[in-house]
C-alpha positions as CSV (number, residue, x, y, z in Angstrom):
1,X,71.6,25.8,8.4
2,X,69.7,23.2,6.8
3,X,66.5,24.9,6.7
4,X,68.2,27.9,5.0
5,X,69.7,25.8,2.1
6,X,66.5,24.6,1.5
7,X,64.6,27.8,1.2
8,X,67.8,28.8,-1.3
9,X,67.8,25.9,-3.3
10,X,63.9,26.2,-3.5
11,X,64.5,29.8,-4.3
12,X,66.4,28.7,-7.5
13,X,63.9,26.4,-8.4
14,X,60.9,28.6,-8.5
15,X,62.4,31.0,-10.0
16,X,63.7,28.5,-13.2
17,X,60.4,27.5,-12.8
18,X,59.2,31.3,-13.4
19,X,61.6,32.2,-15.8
20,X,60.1,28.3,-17.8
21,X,56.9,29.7,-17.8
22,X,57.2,33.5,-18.4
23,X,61.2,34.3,-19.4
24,X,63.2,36.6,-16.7
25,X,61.5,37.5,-13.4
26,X,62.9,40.9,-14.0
27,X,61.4,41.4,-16.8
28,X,58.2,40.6,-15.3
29,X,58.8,42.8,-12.5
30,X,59.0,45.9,-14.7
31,X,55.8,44.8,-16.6
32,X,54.1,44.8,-13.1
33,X,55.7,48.4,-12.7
34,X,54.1,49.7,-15.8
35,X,50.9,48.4,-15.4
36,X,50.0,50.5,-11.9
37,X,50.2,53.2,-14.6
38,X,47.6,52.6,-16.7
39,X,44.0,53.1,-16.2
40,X,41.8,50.8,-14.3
41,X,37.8,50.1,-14.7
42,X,35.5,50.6,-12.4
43,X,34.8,47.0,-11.1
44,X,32.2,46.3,-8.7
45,X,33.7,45.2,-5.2
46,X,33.1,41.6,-4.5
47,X,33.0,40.2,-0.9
48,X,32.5,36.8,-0.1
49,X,31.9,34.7,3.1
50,X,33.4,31.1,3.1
51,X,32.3,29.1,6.1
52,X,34.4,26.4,5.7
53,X,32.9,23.2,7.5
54,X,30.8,25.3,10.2
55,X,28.2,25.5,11.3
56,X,27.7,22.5,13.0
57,X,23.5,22.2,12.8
58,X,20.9,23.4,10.1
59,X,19.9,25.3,12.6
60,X,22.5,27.6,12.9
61,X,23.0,27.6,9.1
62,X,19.6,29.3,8.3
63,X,20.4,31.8,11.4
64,X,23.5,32.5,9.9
65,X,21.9,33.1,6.7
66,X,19.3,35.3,8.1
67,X,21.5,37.6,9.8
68,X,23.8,37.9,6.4
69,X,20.6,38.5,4.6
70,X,19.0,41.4,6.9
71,X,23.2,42.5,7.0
72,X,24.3,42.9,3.6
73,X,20.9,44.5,2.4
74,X,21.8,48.0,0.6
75,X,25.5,46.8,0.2
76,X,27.1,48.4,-3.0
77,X,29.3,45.2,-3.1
78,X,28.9,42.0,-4.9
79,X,28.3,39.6,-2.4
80,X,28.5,35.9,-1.9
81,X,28.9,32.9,0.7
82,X,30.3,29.7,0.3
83,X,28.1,27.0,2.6
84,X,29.2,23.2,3.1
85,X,27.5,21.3,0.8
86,X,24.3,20.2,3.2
87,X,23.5,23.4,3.8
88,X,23.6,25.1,0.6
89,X,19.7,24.4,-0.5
90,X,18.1,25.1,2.7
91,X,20.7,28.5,2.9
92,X,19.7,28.9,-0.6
93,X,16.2,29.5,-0.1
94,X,16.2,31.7,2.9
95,X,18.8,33.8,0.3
96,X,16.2,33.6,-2.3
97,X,14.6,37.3,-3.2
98,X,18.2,38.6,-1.5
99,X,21.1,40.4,-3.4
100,X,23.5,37.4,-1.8
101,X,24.3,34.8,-4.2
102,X,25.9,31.4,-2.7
103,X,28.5,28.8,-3.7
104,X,30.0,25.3,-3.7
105,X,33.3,25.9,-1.2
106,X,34.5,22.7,-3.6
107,X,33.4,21.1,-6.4
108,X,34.8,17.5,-8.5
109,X,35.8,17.4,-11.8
110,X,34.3,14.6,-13.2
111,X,30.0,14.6,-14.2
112,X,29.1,11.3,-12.4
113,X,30.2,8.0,-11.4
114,X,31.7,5.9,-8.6
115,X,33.5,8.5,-6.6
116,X,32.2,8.6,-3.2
117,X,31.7,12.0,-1.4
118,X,32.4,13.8,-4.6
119,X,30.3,16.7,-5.5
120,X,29.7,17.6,-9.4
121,X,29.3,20.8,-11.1
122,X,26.1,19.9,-11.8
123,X,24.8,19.0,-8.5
124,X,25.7,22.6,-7.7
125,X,24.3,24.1,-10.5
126,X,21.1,22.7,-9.8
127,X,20.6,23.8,-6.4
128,X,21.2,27.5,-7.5
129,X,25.0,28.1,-6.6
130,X,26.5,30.7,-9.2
131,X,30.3,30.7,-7.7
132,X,32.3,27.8,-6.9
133,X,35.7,28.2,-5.3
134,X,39.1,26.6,-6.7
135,X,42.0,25.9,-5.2
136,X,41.6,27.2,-1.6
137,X,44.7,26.8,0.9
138,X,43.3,24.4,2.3
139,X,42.3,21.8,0.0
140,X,45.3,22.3,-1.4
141,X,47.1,21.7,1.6
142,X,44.7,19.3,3.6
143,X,43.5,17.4,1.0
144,X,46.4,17.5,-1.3
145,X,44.8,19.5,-4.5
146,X,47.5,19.8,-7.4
147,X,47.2,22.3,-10.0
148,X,46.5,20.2,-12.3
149,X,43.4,18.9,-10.2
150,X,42.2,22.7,-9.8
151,X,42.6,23.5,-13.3
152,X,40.5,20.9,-14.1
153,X,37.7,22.0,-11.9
154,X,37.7,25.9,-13.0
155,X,37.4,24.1,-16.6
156,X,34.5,22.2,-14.9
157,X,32.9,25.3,-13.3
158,X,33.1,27.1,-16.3
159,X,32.1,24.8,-18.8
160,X,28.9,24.4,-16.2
161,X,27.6,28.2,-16.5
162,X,29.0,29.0,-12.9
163,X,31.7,31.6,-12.0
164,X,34.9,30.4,-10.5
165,X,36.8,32.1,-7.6
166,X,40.3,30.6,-8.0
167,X,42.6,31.2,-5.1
168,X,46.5,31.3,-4.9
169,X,48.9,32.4,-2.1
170,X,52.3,31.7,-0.6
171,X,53.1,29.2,2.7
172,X,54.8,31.5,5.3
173,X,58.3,29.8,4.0
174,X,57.8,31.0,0.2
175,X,57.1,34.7,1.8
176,X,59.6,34.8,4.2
177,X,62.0,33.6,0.8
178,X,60.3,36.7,-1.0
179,X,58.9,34.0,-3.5
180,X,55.2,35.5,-2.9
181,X,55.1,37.1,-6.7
182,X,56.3,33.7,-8.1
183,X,54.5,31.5,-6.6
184,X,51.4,33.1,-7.7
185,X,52.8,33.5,-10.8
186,X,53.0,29.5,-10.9
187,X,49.6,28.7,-9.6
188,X,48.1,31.4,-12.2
189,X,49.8,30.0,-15.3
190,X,48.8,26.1,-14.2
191,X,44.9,26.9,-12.4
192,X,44.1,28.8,-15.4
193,X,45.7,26.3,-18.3
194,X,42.6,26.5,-21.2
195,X,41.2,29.5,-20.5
196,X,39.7,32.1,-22.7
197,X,40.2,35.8,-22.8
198,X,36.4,35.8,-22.5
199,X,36.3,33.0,-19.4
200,X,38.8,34.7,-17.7
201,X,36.8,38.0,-17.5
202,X,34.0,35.4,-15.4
203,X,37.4,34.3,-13.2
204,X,37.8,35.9,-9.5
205,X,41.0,35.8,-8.2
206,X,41.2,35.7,-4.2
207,X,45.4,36.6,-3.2
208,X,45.0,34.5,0.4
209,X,48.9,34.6,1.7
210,X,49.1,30.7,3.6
211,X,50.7,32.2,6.9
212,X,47.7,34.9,7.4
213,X,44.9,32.4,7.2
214,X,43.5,31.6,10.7
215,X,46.6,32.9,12.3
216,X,45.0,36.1,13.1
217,X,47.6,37.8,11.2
218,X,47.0,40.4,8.2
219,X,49.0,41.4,5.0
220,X,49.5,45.5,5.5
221,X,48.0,46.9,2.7
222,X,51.1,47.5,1.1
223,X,52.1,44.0,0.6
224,X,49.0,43.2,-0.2
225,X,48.3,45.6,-2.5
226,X,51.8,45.0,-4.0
227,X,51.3,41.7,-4.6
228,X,47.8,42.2,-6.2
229,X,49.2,44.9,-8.7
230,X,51.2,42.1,-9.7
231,X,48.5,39.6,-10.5
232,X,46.8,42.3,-12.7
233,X,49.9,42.7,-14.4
234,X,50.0,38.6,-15.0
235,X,46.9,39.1,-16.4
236,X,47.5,41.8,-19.1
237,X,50.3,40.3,-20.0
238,X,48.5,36.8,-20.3
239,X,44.8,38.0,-21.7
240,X,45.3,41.9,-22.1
241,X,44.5,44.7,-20.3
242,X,41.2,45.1,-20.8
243,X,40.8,41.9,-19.3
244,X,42.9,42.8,-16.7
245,X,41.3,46.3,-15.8
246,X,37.7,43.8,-15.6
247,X,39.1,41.0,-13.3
248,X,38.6,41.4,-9.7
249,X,40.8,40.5,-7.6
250,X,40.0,39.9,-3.8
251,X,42.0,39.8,-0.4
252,X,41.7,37.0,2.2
253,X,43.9,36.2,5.3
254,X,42.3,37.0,8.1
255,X,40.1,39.9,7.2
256,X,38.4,41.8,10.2
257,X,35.9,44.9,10.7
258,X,39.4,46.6,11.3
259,X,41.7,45.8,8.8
260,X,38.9,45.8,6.1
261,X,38.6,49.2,5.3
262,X,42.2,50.0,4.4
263,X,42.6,47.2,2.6
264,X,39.8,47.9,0.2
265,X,40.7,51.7,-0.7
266,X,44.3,49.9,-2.4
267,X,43.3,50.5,-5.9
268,X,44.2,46.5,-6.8
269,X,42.2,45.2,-4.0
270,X,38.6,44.5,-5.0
271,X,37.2,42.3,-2.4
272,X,37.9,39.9,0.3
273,X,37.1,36.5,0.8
274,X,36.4,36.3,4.0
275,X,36.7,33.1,6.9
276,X,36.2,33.5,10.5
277,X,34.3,36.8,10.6
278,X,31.5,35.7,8.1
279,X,31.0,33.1,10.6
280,X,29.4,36.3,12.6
281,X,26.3,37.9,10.5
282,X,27.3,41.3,12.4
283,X,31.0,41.3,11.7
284,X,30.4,40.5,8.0
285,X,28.2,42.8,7.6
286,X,30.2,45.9,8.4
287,X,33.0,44.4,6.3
288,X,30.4,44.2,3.2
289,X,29.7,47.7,4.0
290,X,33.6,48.9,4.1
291,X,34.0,52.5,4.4
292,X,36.0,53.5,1.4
């Protein structure tokens, strides 16, 4: 009993919170409606790899990195990996030449100065990255990232000349609430404070529902694309919809060889960001080469 008053009384306060930032949640819904209507660009698909903090040797890093090379070559997708911070020069270089790009899987907010295991915008910049991810699950929840903290840093990795891949999602709670849609809603208005209809068309957005992150377990496609219709729709209605028809938007929660190819023939879905199975060159490679 207690647990469900909680969920409703934090149901009312999202959605005043919603309604605060964007009027009726109604109104909003039948925005999202329209826009599955309306034409859509051809964007580029966009995978990405995000090791997290693996491997545990240089060794295996440049392995890794080999077999990702050799794996993604011929891909018609974008793609990308996010290395911990020691590896990303020496992953960098075997990557040199290659179609895959790499990225900071973090990055600080401030240039310099006394802040001890903080990494700058510059510092990645310098070492070649050209994506830096915002606002992952994790740091979020781990480390205790607000939104204020991760609008700051896309403000940062833009201001730098790099290409931020901002991510947002639900806790397993918030879904099971059906408070998915405004809680993104929330994350998108805050994380992306300051931008520029021009910045935002450099912004990836990566929909990674909490509760299917390491669990093993997978948004169907129809939630998933549901929920990413909706983000475009936050999008047009925020920066237009030519913005919106350029912005890709990418899935990650446990994306497989197996669930990867239905997800990425939903018209919304434009990607994945990817976890475990970048951790295997083979198994990231067939997901970079989806069948659509």
């Amino acid at each position: 009993m207690k647990g469900l008053v909680l969920a409703c009384l934090t149901g009312a306060a999202v959605i005043s919170t919603v309604s605060a930032f964007f009027g009726s949640p109604l109104s909003y819904t039948s925005a999202m409606r329209s826009s599955t209507q309306l034409s859509m660009a051809d964007r580029v698909p966009f995978i990405c790899g995000n090791w997290k903090m693996n491997p545990t040797t240089l060794e295996e890093a440049k392995a890794l990195a080999e077999g990702v090379k050799s794996g993604c070559d011929g891909s018609a997708a974008e793609v990308a990996i996010f290395t911990p911070h020691p590896f990303l020069y020496p992953v960098g270089k075997i990557l040199d030449g290659s179609t895959v790009k790499y990225g900071g899987e973090t990055v600080f907010f401030e240039d310099k100065g006394a802040y001890t295991g903080a990494v700058s915008a510059s510092m990645l910049k310098t070492v070649g990255c050209e994506y830096v991810l915002a606002g992952h699950s994790e740091r979020r929840v781990l480390f205790k990232t607000d939104d204020s903290a991760i609008s700051r840093k896309v403000r940062k990795i833009l201001d730098s000349g790099m290409k931020p891949v901002l991510c947002i999602g639900e806790s397993r709670e918030e879904y099971e609430a059906n408070l998915n849609k405004e809680i993104c809603c929330i994350q998108l208005a805050k994380d992306l404070a300051g931008v520029s209809a021009e910045e935002m068309k450099l912004v990836t957005i990566a929909y990674e529902p909490v509760w299917a992150i390491g669990t093993g377990l997978t948004a169907t496609p129809e939630i998933a694309q549901n929920v990413h219709a909706y983000i475009r729709s936050w999008v047009a209605g925020k920066y237009g919809q030519e913005v919106a028809d350029e912005v890709r938007i990418q899935y990650g929660g446990s994306v497989t060889p197996e669930t990867v190819d239905e997800l990425m023939a939903c018209p919304d879905i434009d990607g994945a960001l990817v976890g475990g199975a970048s951790l295997d060159a083979a198994k990231f490679s067939r997901i970079v080469n989806f069948e659509s």
